[in-house]
N, C-alpha and C positions, 0 to 999 in steps of 0.2 A: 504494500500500500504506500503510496506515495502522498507527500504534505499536500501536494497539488490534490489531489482524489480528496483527503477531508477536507480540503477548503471548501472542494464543489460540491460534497456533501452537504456543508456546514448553509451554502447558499441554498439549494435545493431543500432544506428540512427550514430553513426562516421562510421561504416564499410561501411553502406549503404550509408552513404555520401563519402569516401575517392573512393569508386567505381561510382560514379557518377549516383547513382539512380536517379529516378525521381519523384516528386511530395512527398517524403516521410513524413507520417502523423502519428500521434502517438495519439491513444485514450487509455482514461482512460474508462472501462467498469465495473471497480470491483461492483461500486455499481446498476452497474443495470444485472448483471449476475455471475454467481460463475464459467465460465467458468474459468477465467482468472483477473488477474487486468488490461493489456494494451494487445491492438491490435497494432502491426506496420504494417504499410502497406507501401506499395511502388512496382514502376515498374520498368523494365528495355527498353532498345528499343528493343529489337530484343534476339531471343533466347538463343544466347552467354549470352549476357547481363545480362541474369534473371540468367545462370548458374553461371556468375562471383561473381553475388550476392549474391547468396546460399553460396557459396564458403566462398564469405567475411564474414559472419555471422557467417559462422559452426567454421572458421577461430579462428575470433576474439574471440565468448565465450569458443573453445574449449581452450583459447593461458590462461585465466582467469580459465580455470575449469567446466565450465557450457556446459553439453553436452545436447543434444534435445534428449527428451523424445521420439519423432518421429519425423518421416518429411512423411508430403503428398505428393501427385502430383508429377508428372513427370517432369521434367525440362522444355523437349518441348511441355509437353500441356498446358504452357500458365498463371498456377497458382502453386506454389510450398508452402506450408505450413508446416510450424515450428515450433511444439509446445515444448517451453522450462517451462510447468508448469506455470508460472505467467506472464508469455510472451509469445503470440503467432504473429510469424512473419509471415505475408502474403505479397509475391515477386510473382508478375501478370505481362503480357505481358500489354502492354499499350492499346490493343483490350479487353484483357479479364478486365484486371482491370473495365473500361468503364462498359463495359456487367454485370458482377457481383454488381457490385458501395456497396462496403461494407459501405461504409462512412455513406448511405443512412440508407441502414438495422441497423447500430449500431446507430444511430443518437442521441439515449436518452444515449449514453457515452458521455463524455467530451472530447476535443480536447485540447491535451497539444502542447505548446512549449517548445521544447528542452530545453531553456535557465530558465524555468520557476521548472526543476526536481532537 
């Protein structure tokens, strides 16, 4: 994990927090996959929500310089995916979140706290 990777964490988890996400979680996966070093995950309530989200992230890394490699998903189907290279943000409808439970599938990463990057 690089200083660079918690910084854009550290941006990615205020944007998501100043927009009032919900439940947001931050795993460390480097060492059990070369996807990525951190998943963020988080939801919104309702469809606006998940777009305000997206918005605050594209926002926040593009205002620092870090633009996404891509983005998945559609706004309004419920999961929208952000791959920034060593950060991939996932911003889920609080149904699909539930339904998909990445928390689950990534479970041998580590679960950071914000205060602990």
């Amino acid at each position: 994990m690089s200083l660079e990777s918690n910084k854009y964490v550290k941006l990615v988890h205020s944007a998501l927090a100043d927009k009032k996400a919900e439940d947001i979680k931050i795993i460390n996966i480097g060492e059990v996959s070369v996807i990525a070093d951190y998943f963020v995950i988080a939801n919104g309530n309702n469809v606006p929500h998940v777009d305000a989200l997206v918005d605050a992230v594209k926002e926040q890394l593009g205002r620092n310089g870090i633009e996404p490699a891509r983005i998945e998903g559609i706004r309004s189907s419920g999961w929208v995916l952000m791959d920034y290279g060593d950060i991939v943000v996932h911003i889920f409808s609080s149904e699909d979140r539930l339904f998909y439970n990445l928390e689950r599938i990534w479970k041998d990463g580590k679960t950071v706290d914000i205060d602990t990057l």
